[in-house]
N, CA, C and O atoms as a DFTB+ gen file, in Angstrom:
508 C
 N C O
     1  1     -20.241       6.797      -2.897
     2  2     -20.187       6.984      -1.465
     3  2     -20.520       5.663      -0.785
     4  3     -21.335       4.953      -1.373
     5  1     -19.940       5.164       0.530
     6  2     -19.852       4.143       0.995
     7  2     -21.469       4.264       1.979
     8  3     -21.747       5.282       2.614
     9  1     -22.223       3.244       1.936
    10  2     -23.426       3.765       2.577
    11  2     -22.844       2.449       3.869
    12  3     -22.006       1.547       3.870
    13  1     -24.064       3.124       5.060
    14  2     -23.436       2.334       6.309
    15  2     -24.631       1.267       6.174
    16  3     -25.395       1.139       5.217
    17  1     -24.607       0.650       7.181
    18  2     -25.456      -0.637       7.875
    19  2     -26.872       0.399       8.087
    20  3     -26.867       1.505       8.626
    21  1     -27.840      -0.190       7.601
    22  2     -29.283       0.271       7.399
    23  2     -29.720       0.010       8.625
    24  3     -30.730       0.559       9.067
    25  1     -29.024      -0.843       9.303
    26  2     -29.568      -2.161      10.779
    27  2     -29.224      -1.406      11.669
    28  3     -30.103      -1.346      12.529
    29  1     -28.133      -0.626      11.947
    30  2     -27.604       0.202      12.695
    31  2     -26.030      -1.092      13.409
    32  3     -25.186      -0.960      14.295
    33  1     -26.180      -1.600      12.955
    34  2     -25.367      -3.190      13.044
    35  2     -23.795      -2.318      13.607
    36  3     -23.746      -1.089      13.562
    37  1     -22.920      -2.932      13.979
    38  2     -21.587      -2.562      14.403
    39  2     -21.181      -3.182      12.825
    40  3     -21.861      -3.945      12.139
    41  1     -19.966      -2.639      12.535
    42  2     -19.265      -3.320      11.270
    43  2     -18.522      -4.361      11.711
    44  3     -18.020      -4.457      12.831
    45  1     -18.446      -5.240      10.713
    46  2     -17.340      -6.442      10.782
    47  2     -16.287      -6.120      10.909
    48  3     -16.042      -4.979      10.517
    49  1     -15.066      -6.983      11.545
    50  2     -13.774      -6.278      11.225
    51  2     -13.206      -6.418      10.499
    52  3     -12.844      -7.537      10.136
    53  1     -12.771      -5.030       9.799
    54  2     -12.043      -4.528       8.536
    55  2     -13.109      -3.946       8.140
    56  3     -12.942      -3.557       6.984
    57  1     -14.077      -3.707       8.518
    58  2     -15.209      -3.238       7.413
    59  2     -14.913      -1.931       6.888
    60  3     -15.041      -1.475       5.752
    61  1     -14.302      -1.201       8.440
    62  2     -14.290       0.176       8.089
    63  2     -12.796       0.428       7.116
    64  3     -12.625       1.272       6.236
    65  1     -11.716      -0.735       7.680
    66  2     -10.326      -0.616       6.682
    67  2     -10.785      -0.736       5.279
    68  3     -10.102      -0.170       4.426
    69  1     -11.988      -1.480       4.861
    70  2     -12.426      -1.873       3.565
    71  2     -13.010      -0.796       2.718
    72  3     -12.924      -0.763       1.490
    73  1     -13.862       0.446       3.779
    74  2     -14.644       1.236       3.366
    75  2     -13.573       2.364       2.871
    76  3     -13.684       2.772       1.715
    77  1     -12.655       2.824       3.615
    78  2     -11.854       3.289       3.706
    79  2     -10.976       3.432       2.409
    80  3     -10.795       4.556       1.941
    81  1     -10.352       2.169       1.739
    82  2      -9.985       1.572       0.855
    83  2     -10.777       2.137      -0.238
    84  3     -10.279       3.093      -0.834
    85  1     -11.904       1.716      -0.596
    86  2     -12.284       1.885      -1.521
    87  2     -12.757       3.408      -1.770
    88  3     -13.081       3.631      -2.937
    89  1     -12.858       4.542      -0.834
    90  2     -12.863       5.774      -0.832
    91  2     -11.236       6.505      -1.518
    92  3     -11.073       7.661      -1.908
    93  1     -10.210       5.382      -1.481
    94  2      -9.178       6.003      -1.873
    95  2      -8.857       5.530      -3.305
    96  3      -8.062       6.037      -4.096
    97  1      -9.626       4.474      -3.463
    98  2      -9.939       3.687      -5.177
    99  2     -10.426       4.399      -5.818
   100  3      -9.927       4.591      -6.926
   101  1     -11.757       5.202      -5.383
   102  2     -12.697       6.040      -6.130
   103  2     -11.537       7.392      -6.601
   104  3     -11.443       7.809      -7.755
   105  1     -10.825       7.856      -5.565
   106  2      -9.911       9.146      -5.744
   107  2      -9.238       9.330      -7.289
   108  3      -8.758       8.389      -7.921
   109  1      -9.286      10.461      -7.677
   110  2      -8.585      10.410      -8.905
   111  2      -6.837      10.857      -8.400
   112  3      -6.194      11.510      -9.223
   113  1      -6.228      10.519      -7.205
   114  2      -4.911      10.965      -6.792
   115  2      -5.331      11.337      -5.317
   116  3      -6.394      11.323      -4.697
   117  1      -3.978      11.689      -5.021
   118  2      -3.732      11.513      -3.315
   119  2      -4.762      12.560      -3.119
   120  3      -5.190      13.503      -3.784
   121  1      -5.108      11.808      -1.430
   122  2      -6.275      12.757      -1.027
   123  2      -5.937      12.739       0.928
   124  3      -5.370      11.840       1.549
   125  1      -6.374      13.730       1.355
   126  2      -6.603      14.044       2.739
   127  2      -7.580      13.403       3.332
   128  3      -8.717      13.196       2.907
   129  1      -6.925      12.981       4.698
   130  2      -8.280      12.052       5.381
   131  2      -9.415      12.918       5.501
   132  3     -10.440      12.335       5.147
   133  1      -9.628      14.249       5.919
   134  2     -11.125      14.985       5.204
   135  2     -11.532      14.168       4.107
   136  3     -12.327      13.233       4.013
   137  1     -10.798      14.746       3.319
   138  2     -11.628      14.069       1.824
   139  2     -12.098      12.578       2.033
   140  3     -13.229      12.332       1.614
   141  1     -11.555      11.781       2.487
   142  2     -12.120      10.394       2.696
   143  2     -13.534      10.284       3.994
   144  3     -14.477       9.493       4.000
   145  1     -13.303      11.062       4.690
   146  2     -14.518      11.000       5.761
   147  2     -15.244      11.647       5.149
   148  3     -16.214      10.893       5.222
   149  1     -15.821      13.028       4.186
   150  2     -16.843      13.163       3.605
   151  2     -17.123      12.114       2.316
   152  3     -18.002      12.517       1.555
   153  1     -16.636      11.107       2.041
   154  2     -16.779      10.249       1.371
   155  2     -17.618       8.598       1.904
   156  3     -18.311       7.674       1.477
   157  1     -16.921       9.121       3.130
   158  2     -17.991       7.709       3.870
   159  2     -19.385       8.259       4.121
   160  3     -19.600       9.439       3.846
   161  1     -20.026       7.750       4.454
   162  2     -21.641       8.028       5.044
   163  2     -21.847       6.913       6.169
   164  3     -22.405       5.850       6.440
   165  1     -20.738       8.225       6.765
   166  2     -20.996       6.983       8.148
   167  2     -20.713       8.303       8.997
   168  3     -20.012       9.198       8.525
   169  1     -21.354       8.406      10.429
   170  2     -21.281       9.049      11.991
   171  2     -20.094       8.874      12.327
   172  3     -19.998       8.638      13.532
   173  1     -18.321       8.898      11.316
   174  2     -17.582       9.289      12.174
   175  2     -16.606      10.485      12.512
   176  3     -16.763      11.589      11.990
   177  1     -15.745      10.258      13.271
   178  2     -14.551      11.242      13.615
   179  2     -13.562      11.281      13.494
   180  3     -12.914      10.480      14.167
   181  1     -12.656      12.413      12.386
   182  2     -11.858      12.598      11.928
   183  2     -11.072      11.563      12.632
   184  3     -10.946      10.503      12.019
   185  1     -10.677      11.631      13.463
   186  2      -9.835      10.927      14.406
   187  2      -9.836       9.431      14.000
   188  3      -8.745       8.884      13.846
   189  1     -10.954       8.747      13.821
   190  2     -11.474       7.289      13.342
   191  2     -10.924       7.063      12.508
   192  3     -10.305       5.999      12.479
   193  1     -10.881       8.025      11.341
   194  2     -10.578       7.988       9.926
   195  2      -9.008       8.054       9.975
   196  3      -8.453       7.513       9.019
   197  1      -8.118       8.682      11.020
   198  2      -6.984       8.711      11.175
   199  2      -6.556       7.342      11.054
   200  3      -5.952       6.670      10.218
   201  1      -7.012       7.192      12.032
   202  2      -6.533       5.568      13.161
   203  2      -6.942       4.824      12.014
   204  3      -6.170       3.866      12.054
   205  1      -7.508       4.702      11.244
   206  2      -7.960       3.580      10.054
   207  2      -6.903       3.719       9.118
   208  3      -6.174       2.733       9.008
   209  1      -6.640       4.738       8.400
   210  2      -5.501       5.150       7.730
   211  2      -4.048       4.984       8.687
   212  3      -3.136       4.615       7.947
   213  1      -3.733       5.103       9.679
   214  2      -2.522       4.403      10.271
   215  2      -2.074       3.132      10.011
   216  3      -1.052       2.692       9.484
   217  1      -3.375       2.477      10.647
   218  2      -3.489       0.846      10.114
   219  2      -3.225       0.358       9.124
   220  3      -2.511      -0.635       8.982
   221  1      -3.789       1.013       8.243
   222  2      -3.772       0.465       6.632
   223  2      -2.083       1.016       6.267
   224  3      -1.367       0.124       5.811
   225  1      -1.620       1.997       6.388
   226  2      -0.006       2.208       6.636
   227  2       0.677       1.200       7.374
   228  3       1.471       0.473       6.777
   229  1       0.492       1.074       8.480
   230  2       1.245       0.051       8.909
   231  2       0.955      -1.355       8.186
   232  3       1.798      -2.234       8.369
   233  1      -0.213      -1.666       7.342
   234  2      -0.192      -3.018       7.221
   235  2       0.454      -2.718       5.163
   236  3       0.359      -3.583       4.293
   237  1       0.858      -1.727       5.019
   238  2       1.375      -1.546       3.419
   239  2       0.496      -1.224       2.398
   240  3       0.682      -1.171       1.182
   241  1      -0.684      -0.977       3.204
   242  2      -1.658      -1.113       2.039
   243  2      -2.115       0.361       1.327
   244  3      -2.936       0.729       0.487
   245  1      -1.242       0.874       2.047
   246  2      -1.471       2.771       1.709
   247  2      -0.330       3.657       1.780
   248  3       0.716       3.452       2.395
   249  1      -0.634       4.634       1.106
   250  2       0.881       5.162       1.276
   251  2       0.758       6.326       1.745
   252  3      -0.413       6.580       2.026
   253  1       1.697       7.394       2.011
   254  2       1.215       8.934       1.964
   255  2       2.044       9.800       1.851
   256  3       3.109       9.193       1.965
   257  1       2.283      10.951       1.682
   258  2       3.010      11.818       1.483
   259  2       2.922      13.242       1.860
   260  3       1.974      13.802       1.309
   261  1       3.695      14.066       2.707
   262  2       3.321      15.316       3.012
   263  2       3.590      16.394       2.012
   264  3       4.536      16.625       1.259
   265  1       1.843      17.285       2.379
   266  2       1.556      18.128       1.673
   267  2       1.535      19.545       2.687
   268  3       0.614      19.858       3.441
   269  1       2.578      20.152       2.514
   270  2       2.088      21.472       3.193
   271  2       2.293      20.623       4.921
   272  3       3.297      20.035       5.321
   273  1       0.936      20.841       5.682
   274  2       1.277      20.351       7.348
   275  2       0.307      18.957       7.582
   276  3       0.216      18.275       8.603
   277  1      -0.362      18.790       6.305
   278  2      -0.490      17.263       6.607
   279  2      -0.206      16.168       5.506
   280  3       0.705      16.321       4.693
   281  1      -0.861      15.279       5.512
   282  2      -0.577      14.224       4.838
   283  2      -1.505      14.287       4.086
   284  3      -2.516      14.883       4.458
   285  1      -1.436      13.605       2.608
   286  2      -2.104      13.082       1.597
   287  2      -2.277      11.394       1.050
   288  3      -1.244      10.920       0.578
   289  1      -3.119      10.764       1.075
   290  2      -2.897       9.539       0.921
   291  2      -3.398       8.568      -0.223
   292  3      -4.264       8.935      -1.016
   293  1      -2.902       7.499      -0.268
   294  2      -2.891       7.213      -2.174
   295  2      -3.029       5.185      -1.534
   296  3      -2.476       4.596      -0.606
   297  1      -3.942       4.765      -2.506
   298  2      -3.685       3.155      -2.002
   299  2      -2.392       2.559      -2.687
   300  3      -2.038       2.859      -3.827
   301  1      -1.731       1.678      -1.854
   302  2      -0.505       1.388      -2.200
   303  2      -0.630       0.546      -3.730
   304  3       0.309       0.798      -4.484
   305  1      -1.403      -0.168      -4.132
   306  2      -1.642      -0.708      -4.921
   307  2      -2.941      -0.957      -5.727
   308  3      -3.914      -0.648      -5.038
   309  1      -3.213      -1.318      -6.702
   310  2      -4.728      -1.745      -7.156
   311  2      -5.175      -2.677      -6.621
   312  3      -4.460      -3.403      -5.931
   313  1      -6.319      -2.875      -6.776
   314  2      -7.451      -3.855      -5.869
   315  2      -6.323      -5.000      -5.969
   316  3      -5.612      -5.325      -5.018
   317  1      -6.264      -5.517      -7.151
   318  2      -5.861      -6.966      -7.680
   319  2      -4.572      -7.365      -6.364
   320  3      -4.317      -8.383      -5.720
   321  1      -3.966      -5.909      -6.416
   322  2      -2.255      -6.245      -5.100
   323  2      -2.674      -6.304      -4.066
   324  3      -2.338      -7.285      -3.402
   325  1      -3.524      -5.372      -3.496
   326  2      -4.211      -5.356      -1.634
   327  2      -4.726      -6.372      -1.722
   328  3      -4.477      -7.002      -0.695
   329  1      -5.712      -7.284      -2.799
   330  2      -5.888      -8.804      -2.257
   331  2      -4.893      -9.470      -2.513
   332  3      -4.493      -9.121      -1.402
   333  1      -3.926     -10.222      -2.965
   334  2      -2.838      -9.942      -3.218
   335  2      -1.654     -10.193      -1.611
   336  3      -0.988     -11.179      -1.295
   337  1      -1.824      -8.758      -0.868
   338  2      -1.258      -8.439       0.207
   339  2      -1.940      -8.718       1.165
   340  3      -1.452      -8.435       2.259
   341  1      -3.511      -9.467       1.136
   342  2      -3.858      -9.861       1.997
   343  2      -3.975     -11.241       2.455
   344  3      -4.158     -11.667       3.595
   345  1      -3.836     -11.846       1.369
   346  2      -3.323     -13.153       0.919
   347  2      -2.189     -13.422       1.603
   348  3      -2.054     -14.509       2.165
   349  1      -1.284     -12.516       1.638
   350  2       0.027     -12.907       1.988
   351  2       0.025     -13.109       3.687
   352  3       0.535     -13.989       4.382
   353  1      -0.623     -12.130       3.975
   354  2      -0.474     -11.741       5.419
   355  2      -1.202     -13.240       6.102
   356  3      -0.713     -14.034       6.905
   357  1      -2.264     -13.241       5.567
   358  2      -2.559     -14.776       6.126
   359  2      -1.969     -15.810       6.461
   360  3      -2.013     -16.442       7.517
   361  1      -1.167     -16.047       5.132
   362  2      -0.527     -17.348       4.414
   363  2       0.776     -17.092       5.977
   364  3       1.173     -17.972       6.741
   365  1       1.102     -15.753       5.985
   366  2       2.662     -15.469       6.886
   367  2       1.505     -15.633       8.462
   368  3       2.205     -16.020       9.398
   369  1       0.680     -15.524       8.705
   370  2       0.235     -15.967      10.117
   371  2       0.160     -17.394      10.391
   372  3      -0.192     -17.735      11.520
   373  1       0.488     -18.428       9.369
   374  2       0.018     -20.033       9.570
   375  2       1.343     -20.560       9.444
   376  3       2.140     -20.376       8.524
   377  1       1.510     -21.402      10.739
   378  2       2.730     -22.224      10.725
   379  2       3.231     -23.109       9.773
   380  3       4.397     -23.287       9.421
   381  1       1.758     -23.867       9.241
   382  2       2.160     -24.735       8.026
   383  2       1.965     -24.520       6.734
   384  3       1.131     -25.227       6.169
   385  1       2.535     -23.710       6.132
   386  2       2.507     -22.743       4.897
   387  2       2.121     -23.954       3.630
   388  3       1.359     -23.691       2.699
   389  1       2.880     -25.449       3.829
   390  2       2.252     -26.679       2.607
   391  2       0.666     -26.463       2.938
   392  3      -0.246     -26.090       2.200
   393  1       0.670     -26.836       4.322
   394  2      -0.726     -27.331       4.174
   395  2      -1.799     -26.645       4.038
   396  3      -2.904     -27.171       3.908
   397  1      -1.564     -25.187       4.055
   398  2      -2.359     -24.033       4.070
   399  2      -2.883     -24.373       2.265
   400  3      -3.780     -25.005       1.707
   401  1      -1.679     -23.500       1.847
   402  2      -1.460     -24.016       0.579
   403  2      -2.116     -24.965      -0.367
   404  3      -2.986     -24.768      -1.215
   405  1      -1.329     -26.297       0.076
   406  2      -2.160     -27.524      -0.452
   407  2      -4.092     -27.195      -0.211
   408  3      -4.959     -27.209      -1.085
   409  1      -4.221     -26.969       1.039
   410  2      -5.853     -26.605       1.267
   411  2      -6.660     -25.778       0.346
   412  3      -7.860     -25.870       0.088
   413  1      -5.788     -24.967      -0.092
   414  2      -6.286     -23.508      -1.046
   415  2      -6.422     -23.965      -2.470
   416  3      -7.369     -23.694      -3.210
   417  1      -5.199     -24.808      -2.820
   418  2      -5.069     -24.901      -3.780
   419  2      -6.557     -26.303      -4.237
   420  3      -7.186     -26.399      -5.291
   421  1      -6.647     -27.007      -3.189
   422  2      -7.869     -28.245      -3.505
   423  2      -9.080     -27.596      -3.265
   424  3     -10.063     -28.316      -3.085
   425  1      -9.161     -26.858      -3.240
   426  2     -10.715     -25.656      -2.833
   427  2     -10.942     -24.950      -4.191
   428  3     -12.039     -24.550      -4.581
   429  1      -9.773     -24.844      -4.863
   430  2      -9.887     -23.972      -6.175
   431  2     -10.907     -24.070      -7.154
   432  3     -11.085     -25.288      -7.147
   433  1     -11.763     -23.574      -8.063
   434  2     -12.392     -24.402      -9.107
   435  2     -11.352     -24.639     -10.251
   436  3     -10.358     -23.930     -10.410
   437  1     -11.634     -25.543     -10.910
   438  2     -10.731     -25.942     -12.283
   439  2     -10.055     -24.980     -12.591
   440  3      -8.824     -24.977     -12.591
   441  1     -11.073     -23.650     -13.018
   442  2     -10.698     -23.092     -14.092
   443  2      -9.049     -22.118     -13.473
   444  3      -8.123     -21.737     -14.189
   445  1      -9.179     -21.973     -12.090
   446  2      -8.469     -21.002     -11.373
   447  2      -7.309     -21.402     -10.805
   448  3      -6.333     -20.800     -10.358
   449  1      -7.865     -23.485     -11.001
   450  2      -6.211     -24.009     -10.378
   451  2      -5.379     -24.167     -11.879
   452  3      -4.157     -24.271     -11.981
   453  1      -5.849     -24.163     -12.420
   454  2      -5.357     -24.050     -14.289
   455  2      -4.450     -22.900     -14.406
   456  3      -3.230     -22.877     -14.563
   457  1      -5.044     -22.244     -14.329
   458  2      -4.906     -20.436     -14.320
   459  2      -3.369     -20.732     -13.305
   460  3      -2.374     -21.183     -13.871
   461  1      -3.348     -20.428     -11.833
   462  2      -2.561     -20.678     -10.940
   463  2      -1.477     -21.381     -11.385
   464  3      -0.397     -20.908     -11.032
   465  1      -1.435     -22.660     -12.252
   466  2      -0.510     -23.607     -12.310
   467  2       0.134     -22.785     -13.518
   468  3       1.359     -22.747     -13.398
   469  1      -0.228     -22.275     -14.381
   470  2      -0.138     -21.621     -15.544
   471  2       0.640     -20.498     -15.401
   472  3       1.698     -20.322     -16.005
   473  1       0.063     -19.602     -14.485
   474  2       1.244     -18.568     -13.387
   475  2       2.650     -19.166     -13.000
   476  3       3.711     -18.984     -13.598
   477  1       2.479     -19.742     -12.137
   478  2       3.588     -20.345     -11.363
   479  2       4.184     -20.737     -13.069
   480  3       4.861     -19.850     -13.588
   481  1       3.944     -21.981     -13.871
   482  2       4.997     -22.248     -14.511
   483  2       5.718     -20.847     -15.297
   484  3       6.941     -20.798     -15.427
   485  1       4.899     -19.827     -15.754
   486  2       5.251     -18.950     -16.214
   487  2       6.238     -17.951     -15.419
   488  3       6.893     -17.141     -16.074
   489  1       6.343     -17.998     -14.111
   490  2       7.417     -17.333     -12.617
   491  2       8.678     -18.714     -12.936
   492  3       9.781     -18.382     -13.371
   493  1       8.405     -20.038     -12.702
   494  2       9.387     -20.570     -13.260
   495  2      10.480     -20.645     -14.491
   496  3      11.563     -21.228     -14.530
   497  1       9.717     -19.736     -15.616
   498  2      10.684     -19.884     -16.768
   499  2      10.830     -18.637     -16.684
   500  3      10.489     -18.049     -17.710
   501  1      11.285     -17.863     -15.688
   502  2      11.224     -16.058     -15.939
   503  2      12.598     -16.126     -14.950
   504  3      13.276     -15.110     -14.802
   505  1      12.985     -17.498     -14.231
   506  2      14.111     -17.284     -13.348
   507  2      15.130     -17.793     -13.930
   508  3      16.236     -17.749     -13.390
């Protein structure tokens, strides 16, 4: 269960898309936004939990499917793809996609720009 801010603090943003998320990770298969709001431990309203799950639909990161007169919902991917898809969304908000890039890539530690270069050549000999 997702526990809230002890501080009584407002959440960061995404906190609640994050909490959200991982209530549908824990799921063993598609589940109803009920099922995800008794899963948070947080003061909210069905309605909240809607509007969070819209979002996360509109941004790909969830899917759903009707059951009967509502919906059931499933994360679009494993952790590894939603970061992944969040990565992307960034990278597609910045005009200069080299220099973003180049930046990310000189921030890397060794072991991960290794790894990375190792990827990519391996996407290169697959075309």
């Amino acid at each position: 269960m997702v526990e809230p801010d002890p501080r009584g603090r407002r959440r960061a943003q995404g906190a609640l898309e994050t909490q959200v998320l991982a209530a549908l990770h824990e799921a063993e298969g598609p589940v109803t936004a009920g099922w995800v709001l008794e899963r948070l431990a947080a003061d909210l309203a069905y309605t909240t939990v809607m509007t969070v799950l819209a979002r996360l639909l509109a941004k790909n990161a969830v899917t759903r499917r009707r059951e009967g007169r509502s919906f059931v919902w499933m994360p679009a991917a494993d952790e590894a793809g939603l970061a992944a898809l969040k990565m992307r969304r960034v990278l597609d908000g910045e005009q200069n996609r080299r220099a973003v890039l180049a930046s990310f890539l000189t921030t890397l530690p060794a072991d991960d720009e290794r790894l990375l270069r190792e990827l990519l050549r391996d996407a290169g000999e697959e075309d």
